[in-house]
Phi, psi and omega in degrees: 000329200277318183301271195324343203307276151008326212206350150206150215255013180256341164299320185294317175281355178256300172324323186261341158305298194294286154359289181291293211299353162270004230235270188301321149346296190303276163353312213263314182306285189292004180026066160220097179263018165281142167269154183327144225220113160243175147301309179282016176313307178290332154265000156290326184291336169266350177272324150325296186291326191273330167346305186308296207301304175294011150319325207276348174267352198302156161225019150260060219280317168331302164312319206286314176288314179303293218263013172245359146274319168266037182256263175307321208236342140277005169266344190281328167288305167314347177276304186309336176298310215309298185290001119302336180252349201265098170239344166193187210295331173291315184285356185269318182291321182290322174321287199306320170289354176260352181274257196349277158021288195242019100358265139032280199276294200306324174304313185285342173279316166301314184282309179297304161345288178262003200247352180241296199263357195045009160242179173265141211280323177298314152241015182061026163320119169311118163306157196283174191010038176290124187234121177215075200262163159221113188240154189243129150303169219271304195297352185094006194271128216266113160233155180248181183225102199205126158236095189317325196059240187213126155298112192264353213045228192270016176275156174294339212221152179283344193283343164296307162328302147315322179277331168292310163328332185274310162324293226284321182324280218291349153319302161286342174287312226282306201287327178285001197234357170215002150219355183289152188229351181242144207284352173280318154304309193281345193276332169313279178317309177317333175265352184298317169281340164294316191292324187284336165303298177320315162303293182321306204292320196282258208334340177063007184292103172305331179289321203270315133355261221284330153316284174306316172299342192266302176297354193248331177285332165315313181304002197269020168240040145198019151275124165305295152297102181287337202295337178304342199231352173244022165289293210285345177297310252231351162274321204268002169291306193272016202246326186302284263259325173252010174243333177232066169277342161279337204249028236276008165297327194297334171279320206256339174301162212251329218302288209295312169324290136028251198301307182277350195263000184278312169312318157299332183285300183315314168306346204247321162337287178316295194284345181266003179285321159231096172270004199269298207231331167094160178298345207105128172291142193072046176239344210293323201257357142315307196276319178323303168353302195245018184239318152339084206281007223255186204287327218256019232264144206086350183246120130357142175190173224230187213213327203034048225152086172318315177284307198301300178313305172328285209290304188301312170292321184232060124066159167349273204328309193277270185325305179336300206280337199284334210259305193317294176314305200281327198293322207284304193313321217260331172305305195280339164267293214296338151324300176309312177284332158343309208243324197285163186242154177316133185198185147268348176264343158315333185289310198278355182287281190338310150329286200287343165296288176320317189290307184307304173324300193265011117326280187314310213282306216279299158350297185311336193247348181231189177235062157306288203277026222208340155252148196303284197324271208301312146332281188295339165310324223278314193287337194276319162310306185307339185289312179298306192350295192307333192297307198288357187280321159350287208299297221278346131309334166289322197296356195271000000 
């Protein structure tokens, strides 16, 4: 699943299915029906339970019943597979190395996109807004229209691309730049994470840009090299600063805000009709359908914003318990880091902080949590957090 994740969502529904039902096997063999002891138990058990609750407004009650099995309470398995099955140091290196892997692919998949066929070689994705038209003028005169566009890989949209990007860089920045010593490993990943900086910076997602810069000045009170975290920002400034210095509309332009703030409005719409307990999960891009005043009214839509979509399916209550789980996960790395000494698992905590951290932040503005691919990375980094921290206190 962690190779496949990036590129298809029916291995990731075969992995995680297979998964509980072995899961549960195991349990039943070994007659131990306790589940792994996190931090985070007690508020999984309620992101469950308010899941339920918004049940009772749906009017979607199918959809609604659908996604809070293959949904909610499969991403809560899928954590519990992960800290159960991630228990010592050889299973932490085949995760991270089947994560390279397909690093790997995805990076060498992004790159043929955008500098050769402009589509991606894996689904025949489109660079985004990619334009390469031929046109004849009044006068008869033959001109073209080209545009490279923005690279998604093997994602439908590049801000998907980003979102993943934002894990996987600082793993890979985190580990070459603090703990590989030997120069044959280490200098290889280390440009491999510049190449991912760049595939970030070309992809254009603004949000996640900020997101990431938020999360990485954050990182200098718990780092020793500080000087390390305002390098990579100050590589990925120039890397904006020489990819779009002909184009600075393309940066600066407002039409997707816009666009999201048309969307928030609507979202707010939504969440005050049951603000307590929510519409029902997974109703949200239905009742948009019919919330909706504008030329596009009947089409669906995504809330672009995660809490606010959240908050309109399962109400307060529901958002309440998801920040509880993100307090307990984010809590439980910065504990670890306090106290842990330069290693191998500090480099890859210190990563998987920053990668969750500016996922969520990015979250605000995007549908992080609301595809399928990119949810489940998001429950499955959290499950390792917990695991490698596990592993690396017995190791203590």
């Amino acid at each position: 699943m962690v190779f496949a994740l990036p590129f298809s969502k029916s291995i990731i529904e075969i992995c995680v299915s297979a998964g509980l039902v072995l899961l549960i096997a195991k349990k039943v063999i070994l007659k131990n029906y306790r589940l792994p002891d996190t931090p985070a138990n007690l508020p999984l058990l309620f992101i469950f339970i308010t899941a339920a609750i918004s049940l009772i407004n749906s009017q979607y009650l199918d959809l609604s019943l659908r996604a809070l099995i293959s949904k909610n309470l499969k991403f809560i398995a899928l954590f519990f597979i992960v800290v159960e099955t991630i228990d010592n140091r050889t299973k932490i290196m085949n995760f991270l190395k089947m994560g390279l892997l397909s690093a790997i692919i995805v990076f060498a998949d992004t790159l043929v996109q955008y500098f050769i066929t402009h589509t991606d070689p894996i689904h025949n994705y489109l660079a985004f807004k990619h334009v390469s038209n031929i046109f004849v003028n009044s006068r008869g005169k033959i001109y073209f229209e080209y545009f490279i566009g923005y690279p998604t890989g093997p994602f439908p949209y590049p801000n998907d691309l980003s979102a993943w990007l934002l894990i996987v860089m600082p793993i890979l920045l985190f580990v070459s730049l603090f703990d590989l010593k030997n120069k044959l490993s280490r200098y290889p990943i280390m440009a491999l994470s510049f190449l991912g900086i760049y595939i970030f910076v070309l992809a254009k997602a603004r949000g996640a840009w900020c997101a990431f810069t938020l999360a990485m000045l954050s990182l200098v009170f718990l780092v020793k090299k500080k000087s390390m975290v305002f390098l990579i920002l100050a590589v990925m400034l120039i890397i904006m600063i020489f990819s779009f210095a002909n184009s600075l509309n393309a940066v600066f332009g407002f039409t997707s805000l816009m666009d999201r703030g048309d969307m928030w409005t609507n979202g707010v719409k939504i969440f005050k009709e049951h603000p307590v307990i929510g519409n029902g999960i997974n109703t949200f891009f239905n009742k948009y359908r019919y919330t909706r005043t504008d030329k596009d009214r009947g089409r669906g839509s995504y809330a672009h914003n995660c809490y606010l979509q959240m908050a309109a399916d399962v109400g307060i209550l529901g958002l309440a318990t998801f920040l509880w789980f993100v307090f307990c996960i984010i809590r439980n790395i910065l504990r670890y880091l306090r106290y842990s000494v330069d290693g191998f698992y500090r480099p890859v905590v210190l990563g998987l902080l920053i990668g969750l951290t500016s996922f969520l932040i990015h979250s605000l503005v995007d549908t992080n949590l609301y595809s399928l691919n990119l949810a489940s990375f998001f429950w499955l980094t959290a499950g390792f957090s917990i695991a490698i921290i596990k592993v690396a206190e017995s190791k203590t």
